[in-house]
C-alpha positions in Angstrom: 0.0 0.0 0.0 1.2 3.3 -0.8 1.3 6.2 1.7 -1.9 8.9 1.7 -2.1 13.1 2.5 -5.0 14.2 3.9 -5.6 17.7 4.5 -9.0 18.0 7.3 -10.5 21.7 7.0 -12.9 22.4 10.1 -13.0 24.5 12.9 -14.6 21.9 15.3 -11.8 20.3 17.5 -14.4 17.7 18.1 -15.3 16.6 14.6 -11.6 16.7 13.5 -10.8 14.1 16.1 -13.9 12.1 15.0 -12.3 12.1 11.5 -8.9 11.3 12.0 -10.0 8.4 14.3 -12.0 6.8 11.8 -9.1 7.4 9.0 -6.2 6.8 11.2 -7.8 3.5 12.8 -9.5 2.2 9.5 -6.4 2.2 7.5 -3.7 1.0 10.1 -1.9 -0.7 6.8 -1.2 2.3 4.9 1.0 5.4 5.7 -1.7 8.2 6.5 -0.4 11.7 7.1 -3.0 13.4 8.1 -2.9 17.6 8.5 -5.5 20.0 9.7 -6.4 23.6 10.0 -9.1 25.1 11.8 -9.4 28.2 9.5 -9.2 29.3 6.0 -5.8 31.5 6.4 -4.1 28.5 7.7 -5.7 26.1 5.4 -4.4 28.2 2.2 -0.7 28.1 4.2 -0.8 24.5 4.0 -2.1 24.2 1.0 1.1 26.3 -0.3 4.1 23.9 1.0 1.9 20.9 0.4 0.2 18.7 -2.3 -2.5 16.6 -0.9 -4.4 13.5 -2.0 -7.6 14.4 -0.5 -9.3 17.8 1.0 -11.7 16.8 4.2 -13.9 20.4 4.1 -16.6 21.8 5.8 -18.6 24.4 4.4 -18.7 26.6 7.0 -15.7 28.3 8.5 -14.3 31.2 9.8 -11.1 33.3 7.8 -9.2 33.3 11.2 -9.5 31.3 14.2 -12.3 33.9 16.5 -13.6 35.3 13.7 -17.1 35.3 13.2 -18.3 31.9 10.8 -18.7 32.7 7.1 -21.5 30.4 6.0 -19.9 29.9 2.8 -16.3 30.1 3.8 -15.3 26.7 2.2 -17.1 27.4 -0.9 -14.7 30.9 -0.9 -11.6 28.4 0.0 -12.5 26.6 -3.0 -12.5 29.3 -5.5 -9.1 30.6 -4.0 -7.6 26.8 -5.0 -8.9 27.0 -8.5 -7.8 30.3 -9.0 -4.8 31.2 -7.1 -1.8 29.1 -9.0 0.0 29.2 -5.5 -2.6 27.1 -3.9 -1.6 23.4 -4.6 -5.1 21.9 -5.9 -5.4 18.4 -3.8 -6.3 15.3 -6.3 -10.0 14.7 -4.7 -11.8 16.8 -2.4 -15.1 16.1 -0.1 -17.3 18.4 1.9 -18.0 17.1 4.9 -21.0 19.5 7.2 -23.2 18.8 10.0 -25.4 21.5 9.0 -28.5 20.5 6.9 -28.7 24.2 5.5 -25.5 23.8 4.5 -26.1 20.2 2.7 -28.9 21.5 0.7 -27.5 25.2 -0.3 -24.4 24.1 -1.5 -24.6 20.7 -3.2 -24.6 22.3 -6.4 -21.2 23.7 -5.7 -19.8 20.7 -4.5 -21.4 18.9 -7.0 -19.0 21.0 -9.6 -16.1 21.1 -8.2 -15.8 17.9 -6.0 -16.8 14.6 -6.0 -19.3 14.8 -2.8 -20.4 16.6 -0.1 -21.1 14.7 2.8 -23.8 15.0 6.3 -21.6 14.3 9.1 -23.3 13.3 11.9 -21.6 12.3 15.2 -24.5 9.9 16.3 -24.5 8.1 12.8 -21.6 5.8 10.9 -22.9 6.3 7.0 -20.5 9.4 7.1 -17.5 7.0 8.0 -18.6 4.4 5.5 -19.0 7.0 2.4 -14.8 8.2 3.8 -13.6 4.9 3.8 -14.9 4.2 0.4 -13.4 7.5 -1.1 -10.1 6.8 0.6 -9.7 3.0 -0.9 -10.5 4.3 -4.3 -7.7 7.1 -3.5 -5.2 4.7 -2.4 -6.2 1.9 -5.9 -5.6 4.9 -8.2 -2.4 5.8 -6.3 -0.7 2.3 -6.2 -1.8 2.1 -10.5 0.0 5.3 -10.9 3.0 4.4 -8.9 3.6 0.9 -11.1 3.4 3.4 -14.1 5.8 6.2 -12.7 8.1 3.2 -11.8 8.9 3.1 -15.4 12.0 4.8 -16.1 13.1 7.0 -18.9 14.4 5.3 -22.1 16.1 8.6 -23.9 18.3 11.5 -22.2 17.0 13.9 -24.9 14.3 14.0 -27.3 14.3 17.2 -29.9 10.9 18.0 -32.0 11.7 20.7 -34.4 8.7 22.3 -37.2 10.9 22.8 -40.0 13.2 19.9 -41.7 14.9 22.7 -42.8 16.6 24.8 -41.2 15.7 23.6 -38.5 16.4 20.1 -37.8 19.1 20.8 -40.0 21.1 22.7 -37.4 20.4 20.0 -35.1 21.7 17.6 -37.2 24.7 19.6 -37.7 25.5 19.7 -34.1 28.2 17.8 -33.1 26.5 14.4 -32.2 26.9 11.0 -33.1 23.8 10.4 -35.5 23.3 7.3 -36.6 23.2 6.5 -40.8 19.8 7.1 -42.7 18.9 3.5 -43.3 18.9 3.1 -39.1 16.2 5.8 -39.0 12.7 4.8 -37.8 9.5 5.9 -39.6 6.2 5.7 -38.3 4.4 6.6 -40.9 4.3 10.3 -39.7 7.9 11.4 -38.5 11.3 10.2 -39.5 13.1 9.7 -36.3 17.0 10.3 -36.2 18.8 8.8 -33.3 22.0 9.6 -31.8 24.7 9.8 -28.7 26.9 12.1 -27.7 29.1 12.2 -24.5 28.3 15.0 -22.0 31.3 17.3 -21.2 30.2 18.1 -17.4 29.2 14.8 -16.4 30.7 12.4 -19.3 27.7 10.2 -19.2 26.7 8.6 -22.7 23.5 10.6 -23.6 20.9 8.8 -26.1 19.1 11.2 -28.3 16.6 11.3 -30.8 15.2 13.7 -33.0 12.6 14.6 -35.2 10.2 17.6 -37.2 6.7 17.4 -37.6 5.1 17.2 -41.1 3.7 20.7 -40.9 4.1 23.5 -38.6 1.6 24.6 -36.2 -0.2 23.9 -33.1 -2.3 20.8 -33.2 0.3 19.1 -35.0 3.0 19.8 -32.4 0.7 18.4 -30.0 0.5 15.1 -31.8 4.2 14.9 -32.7 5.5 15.9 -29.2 2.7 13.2 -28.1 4.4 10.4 -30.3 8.1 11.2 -29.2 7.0 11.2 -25.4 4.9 8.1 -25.4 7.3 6.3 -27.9 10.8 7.1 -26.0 9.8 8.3 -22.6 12.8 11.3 -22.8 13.8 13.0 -19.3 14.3 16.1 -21.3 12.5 17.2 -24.6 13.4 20.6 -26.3 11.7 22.3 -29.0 14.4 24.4 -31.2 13.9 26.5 -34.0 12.7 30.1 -35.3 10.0 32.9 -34.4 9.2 36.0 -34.9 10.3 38.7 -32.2 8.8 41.6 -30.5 11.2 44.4 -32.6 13.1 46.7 -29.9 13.1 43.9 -27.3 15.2 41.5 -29.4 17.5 41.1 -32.1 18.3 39.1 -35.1 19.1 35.6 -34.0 18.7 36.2 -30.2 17.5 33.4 -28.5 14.0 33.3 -26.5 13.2 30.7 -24.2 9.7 29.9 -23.4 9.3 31.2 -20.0 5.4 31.4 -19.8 4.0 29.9 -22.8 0.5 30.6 -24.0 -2.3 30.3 -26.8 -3.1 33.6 -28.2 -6.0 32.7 -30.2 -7.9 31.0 -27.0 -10.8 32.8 -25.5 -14.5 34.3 -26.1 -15.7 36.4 -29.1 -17.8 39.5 -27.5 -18.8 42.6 -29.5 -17.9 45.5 -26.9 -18.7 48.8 -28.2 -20.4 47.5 -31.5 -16.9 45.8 -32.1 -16.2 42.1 -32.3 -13.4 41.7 -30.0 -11.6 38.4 -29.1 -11.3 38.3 -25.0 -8.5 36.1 -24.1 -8.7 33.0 -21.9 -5.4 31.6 -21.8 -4.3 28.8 -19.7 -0.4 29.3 -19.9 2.2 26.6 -19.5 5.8 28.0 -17.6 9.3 27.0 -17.4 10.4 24.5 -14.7 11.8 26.8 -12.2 15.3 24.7 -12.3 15.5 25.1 -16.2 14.9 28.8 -15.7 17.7 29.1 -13.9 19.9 27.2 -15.7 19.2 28.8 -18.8 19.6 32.3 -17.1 23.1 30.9 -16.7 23.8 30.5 -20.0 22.2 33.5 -20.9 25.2 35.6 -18.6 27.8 34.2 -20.6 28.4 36.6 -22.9 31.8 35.6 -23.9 30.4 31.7 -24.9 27.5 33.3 -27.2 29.9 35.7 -28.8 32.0 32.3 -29.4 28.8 30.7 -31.0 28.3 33.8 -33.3 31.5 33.9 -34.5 31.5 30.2 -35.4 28.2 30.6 -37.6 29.6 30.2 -41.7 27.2 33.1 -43.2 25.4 36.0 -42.5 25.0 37.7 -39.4 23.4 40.7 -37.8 25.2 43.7 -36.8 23.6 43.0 -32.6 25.7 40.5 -30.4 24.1 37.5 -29.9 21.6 37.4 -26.6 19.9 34.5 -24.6 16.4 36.0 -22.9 14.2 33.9 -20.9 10.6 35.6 -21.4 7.6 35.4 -22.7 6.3 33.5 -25.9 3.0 33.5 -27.6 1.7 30.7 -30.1 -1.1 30.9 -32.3 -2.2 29.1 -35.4 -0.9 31.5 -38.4 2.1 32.6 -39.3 1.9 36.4 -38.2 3.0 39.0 -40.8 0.9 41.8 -38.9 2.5 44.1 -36.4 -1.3 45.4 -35.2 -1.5 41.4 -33.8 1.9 41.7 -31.8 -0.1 45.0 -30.5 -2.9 43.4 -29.6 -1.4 40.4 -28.0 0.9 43.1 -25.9 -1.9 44.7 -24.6 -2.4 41.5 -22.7 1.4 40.6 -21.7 3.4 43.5 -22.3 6.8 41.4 -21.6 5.8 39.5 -24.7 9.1 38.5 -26.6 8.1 36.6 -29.4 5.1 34.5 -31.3 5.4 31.1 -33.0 3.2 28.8 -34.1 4.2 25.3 -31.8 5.3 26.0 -28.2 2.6 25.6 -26.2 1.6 22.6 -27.7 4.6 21.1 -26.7 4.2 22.3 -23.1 0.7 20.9 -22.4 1.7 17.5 -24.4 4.2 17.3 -21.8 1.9 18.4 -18.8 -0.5 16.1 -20.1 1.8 13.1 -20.5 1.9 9.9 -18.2 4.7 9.9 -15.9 7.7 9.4 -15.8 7.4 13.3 -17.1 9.8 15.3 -19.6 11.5 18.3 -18.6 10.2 21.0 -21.5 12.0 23.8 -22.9 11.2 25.7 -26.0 14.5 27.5 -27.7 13.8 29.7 -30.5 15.7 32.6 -32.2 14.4 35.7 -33.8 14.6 35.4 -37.6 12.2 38.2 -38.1 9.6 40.9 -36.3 6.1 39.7 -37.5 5.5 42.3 -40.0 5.3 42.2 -43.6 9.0 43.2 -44.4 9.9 39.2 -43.4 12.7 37.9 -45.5 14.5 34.4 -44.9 18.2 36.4 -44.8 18.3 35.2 -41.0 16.7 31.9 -41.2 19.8 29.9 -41.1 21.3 32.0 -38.6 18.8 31.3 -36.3 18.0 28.2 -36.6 22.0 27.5 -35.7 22.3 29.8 -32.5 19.0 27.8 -31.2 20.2 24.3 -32.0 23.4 25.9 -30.3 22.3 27.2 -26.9 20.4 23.9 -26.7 23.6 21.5 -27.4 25.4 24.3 -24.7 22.5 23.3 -22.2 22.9 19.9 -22.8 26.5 20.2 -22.6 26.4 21.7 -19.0 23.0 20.4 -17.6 22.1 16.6 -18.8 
């Protein structure tokens, strides 16, 4: 049996005890932590340094310990978890009131946004019956997803690019072992290329593969990035290649990585003012907080990326070459507008670039089984989004992103 977190909201000492009890002495097999918090404020503090399997709430409670009972204070507590990114969202959560006013006002509200809400009743054992049942189905699902996440990873590196050329050209340019053409395996869709390469930092013998999708665009980076994960289980995977910048915030062949990645396009059409008007709803992905960092590293060494412009055989911009870590927006057209980079600033004024593939990538990820990837998107500017797009900087850019990724994997994997 695998070991359970359970997070008991209520401001009753009494009932608190009741519950543990009946957890604690029903499932002496299993490894129960159990934590409680007699108000919202401290609730949302644990809910912050922890992630829990299951949220025991009651419906009523006060925001402090002494302050006067809001009658809908776990409805409130619940908002705050779906909204507030900082609040760590517990797999399964169930209401648990011994008020009848309660039960009937806000079953609706339970009903959408967990799977019951409960009558607890001190005198009666139904409420300990409909716990235990929850918390064996909690502890099946766990143990199935811990013989899944015991798989391990079968590549180091996996590399989805859009474009066969330039792109996956550069990366096949890089300094790796690739194996011969005739070793490549097709599915029907991609052409896989597989190679090894020693890392410098740690000298283990990395396996790689790598691959572009048929077409560029969103949904099929989402199936491509999809196939590579489920086929080869990578620990990393890294989307190089091109994109259009935001013009004064970068240069010519500067690199962006994908810090918080999101879907333009998504949201609600509303006419406001006798205007249609798209109103966004994104849901964006971010950086692991470790990869940030790491790439922040590389992006401080000025002298290396100097190095790597110097080394590129063509032409080159006037601008030394510049790793930022920022924002990137994707969306489903190639973008030869400057009123759309406009528009999409209004929302995210720190926007850096748009592309076409990104976020896809991300949420493939997210969505994935475990064991997980570690995702980073690596693109360099080879033009502003505006009609005057030319392909003098294509190669250029697609080179110092394949670059900065082979420098990361150099220094990191």
């Amino acid at each position: 049996m695998g070991k359970i977190k359970i997070l008991i909201v209520d401001d009753n000492s009494k009932k608190v005890g009741k519950v543990s009890h009946c957890i604690s002495s029903s499932f002496s097999d299993v490894e129960v932590e159990i934590s409680t918090a007699l108000d919202i404020i401290n609730a949302k503090i644990q809910l912050r340094d922890k992630v829990f399997d299951l949220l025991i709430l009651d419906v009523q409670l006060p925001k402090r310990i002494g302050e006067t009972i809001n009658l809908i204070g776990g409805i409130d507590l619940l908002q705050e978890i779906k909204s507030d990114t900082r609040l760590n969202s517990p797999t399964h959560i169930v209401g648990l009131t011994e008020y009848e006013s309660s039960l009937v006002e806000q079953k609706k509200e339970f009903d959408e946004n967990v799977m019951s809400l409960v009558h607890f009743d001190e005198m009666e054992t139904y409420w300990e019956n409909q716990l235990k049942t929850l918390i064996s189905s909690i502890l099946k699902n766990k143990n199935q997803i811990l013989n899944v996440s015991n798989l391990e990873y079968k590549y180091d590196i996996a590399i989805l690019c859009a474009l066969e050329r330039p792109e996956l050209e550069a990366i096949l340019n890089l300094p790796i072992d690739w194996e011969q053409t005739e070793n490549q395996y097709d599915d029907g869709a991609l052409t896989y290329h597989f190679g090894t390469y020693q890392s410098k930092e740690s000298g283990k013998l990395l396996k790689i593969v790598a691959a572009s999708s048929y077409q560029m665009g969103l949904p099929a980076a989402a199936i491509h990035a999809t196939q590579l994960i489920d086929s080869f289980i990578p620990k990393f995977l890294f989307m190089p290649g091109i994109t259009g910048g935001v013009k004064e915030k970068v240069n010519y062949g500067d690199v962006i990585v994908a810090d918080v990645c999101w879907d333009y396009g998504s949201g609600k059409t509303k006419i406001i003012d006798s205007v249609r008007t798209i109103v966004p709803d994104p849901n964006p992905q971010r950086l692991d907080p470790k990869l940030n960092s790491q790439f922040k590293a590389l992006a401080r060494d000025s002298g290396r990326l100097a190095e790597i412009k110097g080394k590129f055989q063509g032409q080159t911009p006037d601008t030394s070459l510049k790793v930022h870590v920022g924002n990137l927006a994707s969306g489903s057209s190639v973008v030869e507008d400057p009123t759309v980079v406009e528009e999409i600033m209004q929302h995210s004024r720190k926007l850096l670039g748009i592309e076409m593939e990104a976020y896809s990538v991300f949420l493939s990820a997210a969505l994935s089984n475990k064991p997980k990837p570690q995702v980073a998107v690596v693109k360099s500017v080879c033009d502003f989004a505006d009609s005057s797009k030319d392909d003098n900087y294509q190669h250029y850019a697609a080179y110092t992103s394949a670059r900065v990724v082979f420098d990361f994997i150099n220094k990191y994997v």
